[in-house]
Steps between C-alpha positions, in 0.01 A plus 500: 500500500243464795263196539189722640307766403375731837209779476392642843187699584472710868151504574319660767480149743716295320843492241457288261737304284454267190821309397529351173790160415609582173633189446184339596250695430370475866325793623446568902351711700595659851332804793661616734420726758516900387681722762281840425779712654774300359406353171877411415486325778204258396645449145822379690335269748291378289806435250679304760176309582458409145861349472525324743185311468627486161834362603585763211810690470456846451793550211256298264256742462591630149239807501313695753192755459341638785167722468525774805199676643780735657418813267099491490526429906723818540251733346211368663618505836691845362814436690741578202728785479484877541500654155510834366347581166643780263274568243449820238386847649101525536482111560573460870150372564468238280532233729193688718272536159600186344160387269271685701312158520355395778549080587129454555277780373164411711700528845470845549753498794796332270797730488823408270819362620726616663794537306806309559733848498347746715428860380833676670730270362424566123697784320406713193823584240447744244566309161221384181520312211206515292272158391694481159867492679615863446649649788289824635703571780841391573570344874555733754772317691527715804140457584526127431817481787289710714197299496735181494662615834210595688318173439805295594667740796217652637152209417683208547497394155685172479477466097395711201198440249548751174185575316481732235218595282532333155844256600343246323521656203818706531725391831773749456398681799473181732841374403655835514366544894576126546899616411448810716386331785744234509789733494337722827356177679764197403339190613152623514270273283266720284214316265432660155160481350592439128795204631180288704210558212526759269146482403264840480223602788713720756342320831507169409846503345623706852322219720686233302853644576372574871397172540810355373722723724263445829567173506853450363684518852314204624468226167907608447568412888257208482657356154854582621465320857302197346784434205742505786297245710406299193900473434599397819239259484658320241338656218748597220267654200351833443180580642218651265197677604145471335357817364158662468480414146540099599855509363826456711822727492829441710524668850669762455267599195205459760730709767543808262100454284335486827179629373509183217478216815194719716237198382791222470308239699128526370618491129685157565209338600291588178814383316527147663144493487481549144761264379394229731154525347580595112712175465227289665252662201307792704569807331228806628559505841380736846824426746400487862761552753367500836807541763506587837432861489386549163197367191695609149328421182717540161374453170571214222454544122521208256802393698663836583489698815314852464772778590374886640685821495240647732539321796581661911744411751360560850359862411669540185482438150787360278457514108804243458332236325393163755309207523188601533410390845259644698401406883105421564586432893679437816541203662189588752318770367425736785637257705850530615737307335819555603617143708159277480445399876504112403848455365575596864768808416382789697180629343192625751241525161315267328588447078361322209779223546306474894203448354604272163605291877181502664317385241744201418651600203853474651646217661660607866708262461649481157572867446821577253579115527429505872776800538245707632246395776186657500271578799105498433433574854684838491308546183181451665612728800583766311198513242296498824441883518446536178224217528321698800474807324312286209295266728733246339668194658866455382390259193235703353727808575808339288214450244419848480873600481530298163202631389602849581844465312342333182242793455826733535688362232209441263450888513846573426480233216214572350664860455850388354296249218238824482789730408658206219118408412561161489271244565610262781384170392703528188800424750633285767621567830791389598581497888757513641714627806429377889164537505410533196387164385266525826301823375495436087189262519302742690607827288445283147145411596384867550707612181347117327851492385492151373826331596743554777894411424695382793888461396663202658724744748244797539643578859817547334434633139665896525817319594458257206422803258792671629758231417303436118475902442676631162753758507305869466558862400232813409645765370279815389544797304278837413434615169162706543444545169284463203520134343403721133835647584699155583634286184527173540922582476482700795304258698749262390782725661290537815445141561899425387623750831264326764612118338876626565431594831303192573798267317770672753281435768473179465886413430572712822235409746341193381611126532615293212177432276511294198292689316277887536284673344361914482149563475417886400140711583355809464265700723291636265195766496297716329572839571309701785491144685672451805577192541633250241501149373778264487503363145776179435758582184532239260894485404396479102343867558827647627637404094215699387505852360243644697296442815190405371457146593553623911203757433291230387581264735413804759186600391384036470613520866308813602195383349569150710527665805220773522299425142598797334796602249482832308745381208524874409631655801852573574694261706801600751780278584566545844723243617725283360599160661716225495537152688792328517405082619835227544311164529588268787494146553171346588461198654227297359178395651557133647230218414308344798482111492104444376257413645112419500189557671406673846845542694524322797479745853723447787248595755199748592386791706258726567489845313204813494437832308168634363356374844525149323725207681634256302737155530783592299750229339867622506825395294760552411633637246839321384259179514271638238554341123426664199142402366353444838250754647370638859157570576425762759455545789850452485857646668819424280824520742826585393865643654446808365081618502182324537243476264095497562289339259140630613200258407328509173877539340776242352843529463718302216830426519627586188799314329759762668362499841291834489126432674205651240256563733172561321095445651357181470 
C-alpha cells in the first residue's frame, strides 16, 4: 500500500498539489507553473518537480485525485465537438427558445446565447410518448436514419445527442434510436438524455446531455494521455477525478459522466475549505477563492457545504446537483487578466495581482517560494496608461484598481447572500486561493463580516480538498405526481431502485470505502407552482404507511423559506433523489507548537491603499505559533500566497495554524 496521498488542482496561473505522509501525518504543499495550452503538461512537470525536491519515489504514492478545469474550459472557450441533436417532431427549436429569459433584463440590447449546436444540424423524428409514459406514436425509424445521415454525411456531425420529449419519464424511444443508430453508424458515439439525467424540463435536461457530449472528445483524450504520462512517470494507481458535487469517481467514470466533473475544481476548494475549518471549530462559513482568473464564493451551513441544482456552465445551465459556488469576480475586473505584466510571462495589461504589487502587498522577491520573480517596474509601466486617462500616477492608479475590483465583487455578493437572505455577519469568511487572503480583509469590512479564516495552505487548499473529498453519486428520478396519491410503500419502492443504482455504482466505479451511506429527497410543490423545494427524507418515514410526515416537513420548510405554508393545499412530488457518499480518509488538523504574545516580524516595508501609506511588518508564516497575534499594518509571507493584514485588524493564530483575522 502507498505511503502518500496526492490531490492536484490546474488553475488558471498555477497547478497546484497538496501531498499528504500517511505514515506521518505530514501534510505539504507544492505550485507549479500551469501550461494553459497543455495542462497535462503542467500536472507532469510539476509532478517531477515535486519528487525530486522530495527525493520521493513516485511508486509510493498510494492514491491520486486530480480536480480538472478541462470540461468547464471547453465550453467556455466552445471548442468541443460538433454535435447533432435528434429530438421529437415540432421541437427542433428548442435550443433557439430555450427559457425565453433574458440574462440581464434592464440591458435592452442583451440577446441569448448562442447555442452550442447550430440550427441546421438539429433533426426532427416523428415519434411521442405522452407525460405519463404511454407511447402516442411509435418511432418512425426511416425518418430517424434520414435525419441521422444528413447530420453526420452531409453537416459534419461528429457525434449524436438524442432528445425526446418526455425520455425522462419513459426512455423507450431513446434507447430504441440509440440501437438503431449504432447498427447504421458503428463507432459513432451518440448521448441519450434519460442515460446523463433523466430528470423532467425538456431544455435543461437536452443541455445536460449536450454538454456532456460537447466536451467528451477532449476530457476522454485529456484523461487518457495524462494516465499514460502519469504511468510512465512511475505512478502505478488509478487516477480519480473530482466531481461537481465535491465527490470523486475513477477516470474512466469521469471519461464517460462528463457532464458530472464540468465544476470539478471550484467544488474542491469549498470541500478542503470546509473540513479544514469544521475540525478547527468554525462551522457557518462564506468560502473565498480568489485565483488567478476568477472570485468564487460557496456557501457553508452548520458545517456542510450548500449544494444547487440551478447552477450554468459558461452559457448554460446544469440541474445536476453541485456545490453551490458562485463567481463574484475576475482576477482584474475590467482589467485584463489574462498573464499579469509583473510575473514577467508575456502580458501587455495591467491586473489586480499588478496592482496588489504596487502597493506592496507582494514581495518581488519571495513569490511561490522565490519560484517566481516578480517585476514592479513592468507593473508600473504598464498601469501607466491607464493612470493618464485617470490623472493618476501608477500608485494611486493600482489603488483605484483594488478599489474597482472590491466594489465588483461586493455587487455580485451582496446578490448571491440577497437571493439565500442570509445575513453576513452571522458567518465567517474564509479565504483562500492565490490571492485570496490579499482581498478578504477589504471585502469583510464592507460586508462587517466579523472574522476572516485563513487555512494554513490557502494557496494550495482545492488541491488539499481534492485529495480529502468523499466518494459521490446523484442519482434522480421523476414521479410528477400527487404526494395524496403516494403511500409511504411506494415511496419506499422508489427510494429502494435509486439506492440499488447508487450501491452498484459505487462497487463499480468507486474506490474501496470502509463505510457509505444514501441520503434520499424530494422536490416537492404545491400544485400550479413551478418550481419546487428540496425537502430531506428521514429513513424512519420510508417504514411508514403513508407520506404524511414528508408533507409536513414540506409545508415547515416552505413557510422557512418565503413565510407562508397553506397546510391545505395539494402538494406534488416532482423529483425524487438519492445520494450515494463512500467516506475517505482525512488527515487530521496538526497542532502548532504555542506560543504567546505579539509574534515577532522578520522585517518591514512600505505598503498604500485608500490613499493611506503605511510601514508594514512582515512574517512569516511557518514562524508563527499558536496563541500569538499580528497587528496590522501587516504582510504574512508564505510559499504558497501572501496575506495582508490592513490596520485597525488582528490576526490569531489559532491552535491548528489557521490566522482569525478580526478588527481591533
Amino acid at each position: 500500500m502507498g505511503r502518500y496521498r496526492l490531490g492536484i488542482d490546474i488553475g488558471g496561473t498555477f497547478t497546484d498539489f497538496s501531498l499528504l505522509d500517511e505514515s506521518t501525518g505530514e501534510l505539504s504543499s507544492f505550485k507549479a507553473p500551469t501550461v494553459p495550452g497543455d495542462p497535462g503538461r503542467g500536472v507532469l512537470d510539476g509532478l517531477r518537480t515535486l519528487v525530486a525536491e522530495r527525493s520521493l519515489d513516485p511508486g509510493t504514492i498510494g492514491y491520486l485525485v486530480h480536480g480538472s478545469t478541462i470540461a468547464i474550459n471547453t465550453v467556455i472557450q466552445r471548442n468541443g465537438a460538433s454535435l447533432g441533436l435528434l429530438v421529437t417532431a415540432g421541437f427542433g427549436d428548442l435550443l433557439e427558445i430555450q427559457r425565453l429569459r433574458l440574462a440581464s433584463p434592464v440591458n435592452f440590447t442583451a440577446t441569448r446565447p448562442l447555442p452550442l449546436i447550430p440550427r441546421y444540424r438539429v433533426g426532427e423524428v416523428t415519434e411521442r410518448i405522452l407525460a405519463d409514459g404511454t407511447v402516442d406514436t411509435t418511432l418512425d425509424r426511416a425518418e430517424l436514419l434520414r435525419e441521422a445521415a444528413r447530420l453526420v454525411e452531409h453537416e459534419g456531425a461528429e457525434a449524436l445527442v438524442v432528445a425526446f420529449v418526455n425520455a425522462y419519464r419513459a426512455p423507450a424511444h431513446e434507447a430504441e434510436a440509440r440501437k438503431v443508430l449504432a447498427e447504421r453508424f458503428p463507432g459513432l458515439h451518440v448521448t441519450c438524455s434519460h442515460e446523463v439525467w433523466p430528470q423532467i424540463r425538456e431544455y435543461e435536461r437536452t443541455m445536460v446531455a449536450i454538454l456532456s457530449a460537447y466536451v467528451r472528445p477532449r476530457v476522454d483524450q485529456y484523461l487518457a494521455q495524462l494516465e499514460r504520462e502519469l504511468g510512465r512517470a512511475g505512478v502505478r494507481v488509478p487516477l480519480y477525478i473530482t466531481k461537481s458535487n465535491g465527490g470523486v469517481t475513477t477516470a474512466r467514470d469521469a471519461r464517460q459522466a462528463t457532464a458530472e466533473i464540468m465544476l470539478s475544481g471550484p467544488a474542491s476548494g469549498v470541500i478542503g475549505a470546509t473540513q479544514v475549518c469544521v475540525g478547527a471549530g468554525y462551522r457557518d462559513l462564506i468560502t473565498f477563492d480568489m485565483g488567478g482568473t476568477s472570485a468564487d464564493i460557496a456557501l457553508v451551513r452548520d458545517g456542510r457545504p450548500v449544494y444547487s441544482t440551478d447552477e450554468t456552465v459558461g452559457d448554460f445551465p446544469i440541474v445536476m446537483p453541485v456545490v453551490g459556488v458562485s463567481s463574484i469576480g475576475a482576477g482584474g475586473g475590467s482589467i485584463a487578466w489574462l498573464d499579469p505584466v509583473g510575473v514577467g510571462r508575456g502580458g501587455m495589461e495591467p491586473a489586480l495581482s499588478d496592482a496588489f504589487l504596487l502597493c506592496g502587498f507582494l514581495n518581488p522577491d519571495n513569490f511561490v517560494g522565490g519560484r517566481l520573480r516578480l517585476y514592479p517596474d513592468k507593473s508600473a509601466v504598464a498601469m501607466r496608461p491607464l493612470g493618464e486617462a485617470l490623472g493618476l500616477d501608477p500608485a494611486a492608479t493600482a489603488e483605484a484598481v483594488i478599489e474597482v475590483a472590491t466594489a465588483n465583487m461586493y455587487a455580485a455578493f451582496s446578490n448571491v447572500l440577497a437571493r439565500h437572505g442570509l445575513d453576513p455577519r452571522d458567518f465567517a469568511l474564509v479565504a483562500f486561493g492565490g490571492a485570496g487572503p490579499v482581498e478578504a480583509c477589504f471585502l469583510a469590512e464592507e460586508f462587517h463580516i466579523p472574522r476572516v479564516i485563513v487555512p494554513p495552505s490557502p494557496g494550495t487548499l482545492c488541491a488539499q480538498g481534492a485529495m480529502m473529498a468523499d466518494v459521490k453519486s446523484d442519482y434522480v428520478r421523476t414521479l410528477h405526481r400527487k404526494l395524496s396519491a403516494i403511500s409511504g410503500k411506494m415511496l419506499a419502492a422508489e427510494c429502494a431502485e435509486l439506492s440499488a443504482r447508487a450501491q452498484r455504482w459505487l462497487r463499480e466505479e468507486a474506490p474501496a470505502v470502509s463505510a457509505s451511506t444514501i441520503a434520499h429527497s424530494a422536490d416537492l410543490r404545491y400544485v400550479g407552482q413551478a418550481f419546487q423545494i428540496e425537502v430531506p427524507i428521514d429513513p424512519a418515514w420510508l417504514e411508514e404507511p403513508s407520506t404524511d410526515r414528508l408533507r409536513a416537513a414540506f409545508h415547515d420548510r416552505h413557510e422557512r423559506l418565503y413565510a407562508h405554508a397553506d397546510r391545505a393545499a395539494d402538494v406534488e412530488l416532482i423529483d425524487l433523489r438519492a445520494t450515494i457518499t463512500g467516506a475517505t480518509p482525512k488527515p487530521g488538523l496538526k497542532a502548532v507548537p504555542a506560543g504567546h504574545g505579539p509574534a515577532t516580524p522578520v522585517g518591514r516595508r512600505p505598503i498604500h491603499y485608500r490613499k493611506q501609506r503605511y510601514e508594514a511588518a512582515v512574517y512569516r508564516r511557518h514562524d508563527l505559533l499558536a496563541g500569538q497575534h499580528v497587528d496590522g499594518p501587516a504582510v504574512i509571507e508564505q510559499d504558497d500566497t501572501t496575506t495582508l493584514v490592513p490596520a485597525r485588524f488582528r490576526a490569531m493564530v489559532d491552535a491548528f495554524g489557521s490566522l482569525a483575522i478580526g478588527g481591533r
